[in-house]
N, C-alpha and C positions, 0 to 999 in steps of 0.2 A: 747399438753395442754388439761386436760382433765375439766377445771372450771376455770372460771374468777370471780373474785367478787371486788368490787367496796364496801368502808364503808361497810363491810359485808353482803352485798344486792350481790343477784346472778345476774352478766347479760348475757345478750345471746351473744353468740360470732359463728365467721365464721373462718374456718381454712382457710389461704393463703399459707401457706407452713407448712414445719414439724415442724418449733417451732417458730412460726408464726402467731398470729390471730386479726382478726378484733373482737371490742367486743364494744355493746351498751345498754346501763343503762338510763334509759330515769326515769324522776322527781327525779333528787337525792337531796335530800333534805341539804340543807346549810344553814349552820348561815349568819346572817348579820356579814359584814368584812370579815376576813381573816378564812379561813374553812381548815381546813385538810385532802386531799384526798388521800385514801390507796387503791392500786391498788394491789391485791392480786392474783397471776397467780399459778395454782397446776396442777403438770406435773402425766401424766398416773403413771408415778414411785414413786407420791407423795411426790415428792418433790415440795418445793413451793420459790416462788422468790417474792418478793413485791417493788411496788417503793411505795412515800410517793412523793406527793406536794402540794402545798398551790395556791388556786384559792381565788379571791374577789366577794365579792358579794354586792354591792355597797346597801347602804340604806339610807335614809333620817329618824335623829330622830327627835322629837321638844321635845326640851325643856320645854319653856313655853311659852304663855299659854297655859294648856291642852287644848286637844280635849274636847267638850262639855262646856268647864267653860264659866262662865257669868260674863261678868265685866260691870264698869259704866261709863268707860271713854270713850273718844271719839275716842281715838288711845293707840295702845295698840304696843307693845316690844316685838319680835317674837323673839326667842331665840333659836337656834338647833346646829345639827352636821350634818355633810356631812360625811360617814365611808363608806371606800372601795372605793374610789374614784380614780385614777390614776392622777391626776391631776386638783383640782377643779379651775378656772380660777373666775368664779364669780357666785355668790345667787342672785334668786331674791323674795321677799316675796311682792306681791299686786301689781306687777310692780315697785314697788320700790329695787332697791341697797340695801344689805348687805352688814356688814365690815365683815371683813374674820379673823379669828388668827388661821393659822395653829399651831397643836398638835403634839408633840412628837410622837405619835404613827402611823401618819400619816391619823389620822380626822382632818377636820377642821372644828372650829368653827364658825359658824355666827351670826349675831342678823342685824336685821331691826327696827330699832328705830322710831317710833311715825307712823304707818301705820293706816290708817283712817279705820272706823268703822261706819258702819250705825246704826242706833235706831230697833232692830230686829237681826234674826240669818244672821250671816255675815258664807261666805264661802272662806276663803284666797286660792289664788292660790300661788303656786310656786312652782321657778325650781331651780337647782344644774347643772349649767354649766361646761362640761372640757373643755378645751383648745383645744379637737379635736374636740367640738362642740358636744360630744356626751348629753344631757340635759334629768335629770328624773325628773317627778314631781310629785308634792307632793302638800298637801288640808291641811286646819286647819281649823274646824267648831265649831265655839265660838259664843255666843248672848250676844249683848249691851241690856242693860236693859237702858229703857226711863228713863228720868231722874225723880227724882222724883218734885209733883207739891206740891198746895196745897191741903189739904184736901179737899174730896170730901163734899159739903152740904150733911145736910140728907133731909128729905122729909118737917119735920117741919120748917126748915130754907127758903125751896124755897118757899115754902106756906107762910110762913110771909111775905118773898121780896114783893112776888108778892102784897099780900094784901096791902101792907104800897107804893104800886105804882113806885118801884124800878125800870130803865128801865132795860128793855129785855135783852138788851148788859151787862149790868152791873150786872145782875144777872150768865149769862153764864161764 
């Protein structure tokens, strides 16, 4: 064997016997999900032999809300996928439960309904449980915006309070 390559990336390889070898490809880059791996083997005589198979590569997307959006409610409706998964068993989004709808392609969908939110940038944690306990997690950084108040006085409205003897409290 005189060249190995991996997704058309050369790796280094160790001869074990005559047609024979070890061979290693270190950061092969994959898609999320289901990836394509072609293993491509070319003999001194130039001839070449290839296998072809499919590895996962599990990901977590979110749906909605995006990253960075700002809403005004107090709990907000976390929406995603679970892709590449072997077996998702349960979600969790803020410590709270996910309902699950497995997908024909074999993602499953989740959403966490009404997960509480502070007044400022909130940082949701969550995980993607298998069933063998293997758990990846995953972040969603959103900001509640304070609710809105009354208007602010201007300078002329405090100055009047004050003059016409309005008490303190009831000015602030």
């Amino acid at each position: 064997i005189a060249s190995v390559s991996v997704n058309g990336q050369s790796a280094f390889f160790k001869p074990l016997a005559l047609q024979t070898v070890e061979f290693d490809l270190r950061d092969l880059p994959l898609s999320p999900g289901m990836s394509a791996v072609v293993v491509v083997a070319t003999a001194t005589d130039k001839s070449v032999n290839q296998m072809t198979f499919k590895v996962t590569r599990p990901e977590v997307r979110l749906l909605e809300p995006g990253t960075g959006t700002e809403v005004s409610e107090s709990a907000v409706r976390v929406r995603g996928l679970a892709v590449g998964f072997r077996d998702v068993d349960r979600v969790e989004v803020a410590g709270q439960p996910a309902t699950l709808r497995r997908r024909d392609d074999g993602s499953v969908e989740f959403e966490a309904a009404n997960v509480p939110l502070t007044v400022g940038p909130n940082n949701l944690q969550g995980s993607v449980v298998t069933s063998s306990g293997n758990r990846q997690n995953f972040s969603l950084d959103l900001t509640r915006k304070a609710p809105p108040g009354p208007p602010a006085l201007t300078l002329e409205e405090v100055d009047t309070a004050l003059r016409n003897e309005l008490p303190k409290n009831r000015i602030a």
